[in-house]
MARTORVO-658254 format. One record per residue (C-alpha): residue number from 0; x, y, z. Coordinates in steps of 0.5 Angstrom, whole numbers. Example, Ala and Ser with C-alpha at 12.3 -4.5 7.8 and 13.67 -1.06 7.14 Angstrom:
<sites>
SITE   num       u       v       w
SITE     0      25      -9      16
SITE     1      27      -2      14
</sites>
This chain:
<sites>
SITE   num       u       v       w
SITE     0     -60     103     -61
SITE     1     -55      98     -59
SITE     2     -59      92     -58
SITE     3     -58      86     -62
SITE     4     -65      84     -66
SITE     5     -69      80     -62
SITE     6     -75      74     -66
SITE     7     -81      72     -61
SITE     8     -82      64     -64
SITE     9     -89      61     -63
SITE    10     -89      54     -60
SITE    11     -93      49     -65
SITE    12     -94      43     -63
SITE    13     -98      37     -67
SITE    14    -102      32     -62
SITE    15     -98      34     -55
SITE    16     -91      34     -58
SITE    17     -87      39     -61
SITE    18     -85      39     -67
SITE    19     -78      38     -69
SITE    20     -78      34     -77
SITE    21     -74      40     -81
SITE    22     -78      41     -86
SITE    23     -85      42     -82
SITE    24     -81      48     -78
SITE    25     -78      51     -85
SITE    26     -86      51     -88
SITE    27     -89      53     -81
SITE    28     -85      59     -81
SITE    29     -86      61     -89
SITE    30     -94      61     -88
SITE    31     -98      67     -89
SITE    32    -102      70     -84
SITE    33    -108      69     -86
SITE    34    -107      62     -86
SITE    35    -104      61     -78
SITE    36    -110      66     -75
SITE    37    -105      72     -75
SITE    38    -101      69     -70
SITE    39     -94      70     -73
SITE    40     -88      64     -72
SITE    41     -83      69     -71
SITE    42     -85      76     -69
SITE    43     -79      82     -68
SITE    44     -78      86     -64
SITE    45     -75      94     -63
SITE    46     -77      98     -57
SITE    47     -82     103     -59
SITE    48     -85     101     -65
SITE    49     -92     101     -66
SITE    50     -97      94     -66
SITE    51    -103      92     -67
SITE    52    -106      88     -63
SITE    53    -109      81     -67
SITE    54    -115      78     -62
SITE    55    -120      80     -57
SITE    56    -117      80     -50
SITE    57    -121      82     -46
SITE    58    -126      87     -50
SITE    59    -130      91     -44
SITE    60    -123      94     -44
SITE    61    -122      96     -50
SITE    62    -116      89     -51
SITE    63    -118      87     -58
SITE    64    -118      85     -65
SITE    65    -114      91     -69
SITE    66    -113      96     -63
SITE    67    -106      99     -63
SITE    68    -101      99     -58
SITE    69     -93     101     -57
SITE    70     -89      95     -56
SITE    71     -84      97     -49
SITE    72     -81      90     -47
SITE    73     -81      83     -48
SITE    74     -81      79     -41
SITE    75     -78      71     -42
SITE    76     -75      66     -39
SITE    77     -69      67     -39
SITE    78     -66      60     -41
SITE    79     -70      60     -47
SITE    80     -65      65     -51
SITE    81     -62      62     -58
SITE    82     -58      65     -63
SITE    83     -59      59     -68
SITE    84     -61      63     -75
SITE    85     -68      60     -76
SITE    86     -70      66     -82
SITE    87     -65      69     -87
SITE    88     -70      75     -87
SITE    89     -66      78     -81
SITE    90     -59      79     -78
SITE    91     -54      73     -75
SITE    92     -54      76     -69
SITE    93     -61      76     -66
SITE    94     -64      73     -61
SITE    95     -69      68     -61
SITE    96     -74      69     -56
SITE    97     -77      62     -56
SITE    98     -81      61     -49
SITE    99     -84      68     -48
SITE   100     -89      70     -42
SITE   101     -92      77     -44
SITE   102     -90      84     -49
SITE   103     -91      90     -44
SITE   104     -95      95     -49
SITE   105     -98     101     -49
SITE   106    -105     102     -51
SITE   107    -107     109     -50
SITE   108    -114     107     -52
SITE   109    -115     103     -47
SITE   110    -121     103     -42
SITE   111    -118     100     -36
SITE   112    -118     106     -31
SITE   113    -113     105     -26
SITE   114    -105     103     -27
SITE   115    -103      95     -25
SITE   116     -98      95     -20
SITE   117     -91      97     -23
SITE   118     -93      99     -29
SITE   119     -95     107     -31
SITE   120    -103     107     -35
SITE   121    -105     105     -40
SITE   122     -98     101     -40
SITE   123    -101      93     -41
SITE   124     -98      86     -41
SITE   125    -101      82     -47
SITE   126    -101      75     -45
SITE   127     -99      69     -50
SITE   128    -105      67     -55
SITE   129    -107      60     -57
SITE   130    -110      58     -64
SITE   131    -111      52     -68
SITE   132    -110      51     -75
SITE   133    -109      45     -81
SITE   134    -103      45     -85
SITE   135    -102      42     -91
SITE   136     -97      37     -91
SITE   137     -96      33     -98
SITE   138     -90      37    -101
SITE   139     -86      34     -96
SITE   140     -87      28     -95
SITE   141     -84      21     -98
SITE   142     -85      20    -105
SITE   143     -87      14    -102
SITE   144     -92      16     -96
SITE   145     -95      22    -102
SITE   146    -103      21    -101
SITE   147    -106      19    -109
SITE   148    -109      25    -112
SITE   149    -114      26    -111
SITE   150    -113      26    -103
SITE   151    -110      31     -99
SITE   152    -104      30     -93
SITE   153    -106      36     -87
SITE   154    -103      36     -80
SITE   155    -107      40     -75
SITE   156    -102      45     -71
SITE   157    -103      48     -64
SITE   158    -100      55     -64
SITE   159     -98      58     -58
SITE   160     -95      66     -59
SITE   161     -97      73     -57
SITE   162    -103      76     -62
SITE   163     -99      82     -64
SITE   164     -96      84     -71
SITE   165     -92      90     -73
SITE   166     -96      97     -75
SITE   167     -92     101     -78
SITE   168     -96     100     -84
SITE   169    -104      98     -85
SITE   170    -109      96     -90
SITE   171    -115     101     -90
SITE   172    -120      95     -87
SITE   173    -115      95     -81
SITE   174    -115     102     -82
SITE   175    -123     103     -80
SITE   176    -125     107     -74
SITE   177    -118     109     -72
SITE   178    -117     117     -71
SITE   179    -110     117     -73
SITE   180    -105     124     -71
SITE   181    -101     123     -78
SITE   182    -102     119     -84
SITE   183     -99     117     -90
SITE   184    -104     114     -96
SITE   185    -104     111    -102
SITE   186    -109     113    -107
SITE   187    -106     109    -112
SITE   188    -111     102    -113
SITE   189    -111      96    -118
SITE   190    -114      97    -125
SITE   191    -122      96    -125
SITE   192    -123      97    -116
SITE   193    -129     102    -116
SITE   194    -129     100    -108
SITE   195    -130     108    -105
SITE   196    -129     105     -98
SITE   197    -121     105    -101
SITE   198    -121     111    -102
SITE   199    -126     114     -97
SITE   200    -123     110     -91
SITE   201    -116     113     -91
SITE   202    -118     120     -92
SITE   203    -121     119     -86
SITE   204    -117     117     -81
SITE   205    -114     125     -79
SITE   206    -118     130     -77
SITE   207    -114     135     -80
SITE   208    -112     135     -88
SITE   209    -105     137     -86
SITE   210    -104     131     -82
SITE   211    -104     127     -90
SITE   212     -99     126     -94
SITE   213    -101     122    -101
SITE   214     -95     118    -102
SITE   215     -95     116    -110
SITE   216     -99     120    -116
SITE   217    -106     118    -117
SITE   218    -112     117    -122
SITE   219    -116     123    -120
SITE   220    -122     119    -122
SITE   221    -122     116    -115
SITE   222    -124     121    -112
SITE   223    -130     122    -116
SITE   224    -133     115    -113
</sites>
């Protein structure tokens, strides 16, 4: 498209402060989702790709945990551009957002009946979401600050970052509910999962069976849950 790739950082902070020691940006960075509330370190962003919305916002509009969106526009100070390297995960030349203000997002299942000045319906500002969590610390430590074995080093972090992710792809459990227009499934599942919503919950999401499309072979006997 042209546009140099763009990374919205969250900003964490430990106590009030913003945390500058190496190592404890390296390891925030590489936490897994589930470990950080879903509020992703470093979220890309291209015009037009679908997302899916992380937290309830505002639930008598229907801005909640898991509906999906369409990502328009990033709004940001502007002063806050970087292109230092921060993930060897994406390009040299992208630009790191890192004091973002609001994603404008379309949500066509959104409840709000009118349009907010300047914006067409159903077209939406996500604010910034906040959340806290531990970190465990002990593998970066001094050997000579190490706590003994049988106590455990942790941090409390205080994240600040907009509470979506990318959807281009979603599990089944994310999946429930959802009325999709086309939908490509795996039905292949891990050796002894007898689980029939994995099944079931995929195969559900279209109202036509020419809106599917199976992406690998698969043991029929799932079928037959």
């Amino acid at each position: 498209m042209g546009h140099p790739p763009m990374v919205c950082v969250a900003l964490d902070t430990c106590k009030g402060k913003a945390i500058e020691d190496p190592l404890l940006l390296k390891k925030l960075l590489e936490l897994s989702d589930s470990k950080i509330e879903h509020l992703p370190a470093l979220l890309l962003f291209v015009p037009g790709m679908p997302v899916i919305l992380t937290q309830n916002i505002a639930i008598e509009l229907g801005l909640i945990n898991d509906i999906n969106g369409i990502f328009g526009q990033l709004v940001y100070h502007e002063d806050s551009i970087s292109t230092e390297n921060l993930s060897e995960m994406v390009p040299n030349n992208t630009q790191y957002i890192r004091r973002p203000i609001y994603a404008v997002i379309e949500m066509v299942k959104s409840k709000i009946e009118c349009k907010l000045q300047d914006l067409q319906p159903n077209i939406l500002p996500i604010p910034l979401a906040e959340q806290t969590f531990r970190v465990d610390v002990a593998d970066i430590l001094p050997k000579d600050k190490k706590p003994r074995s049988n106590q455990r080093a942790s941090l409390t972090i205080k994240r600040s970052a907009l509470p979506l992710m990318p959807a281009y792809c979603i599990t089944t459990h994310k999946s429930q509910g959802q009325t999709l227009s086309k939908a490509v499934i795996d039905l292949k599942l891990p050796n002894e999962t007898d689980d029939i919503a994995a099944v079931y919950v995929p195969l559900s999401r279209v109202k036509r069976l020419v809106d599917i499309a199976i992406l690998r072979p698969f043991d029929y006997k799932v079928l037959l849950m």
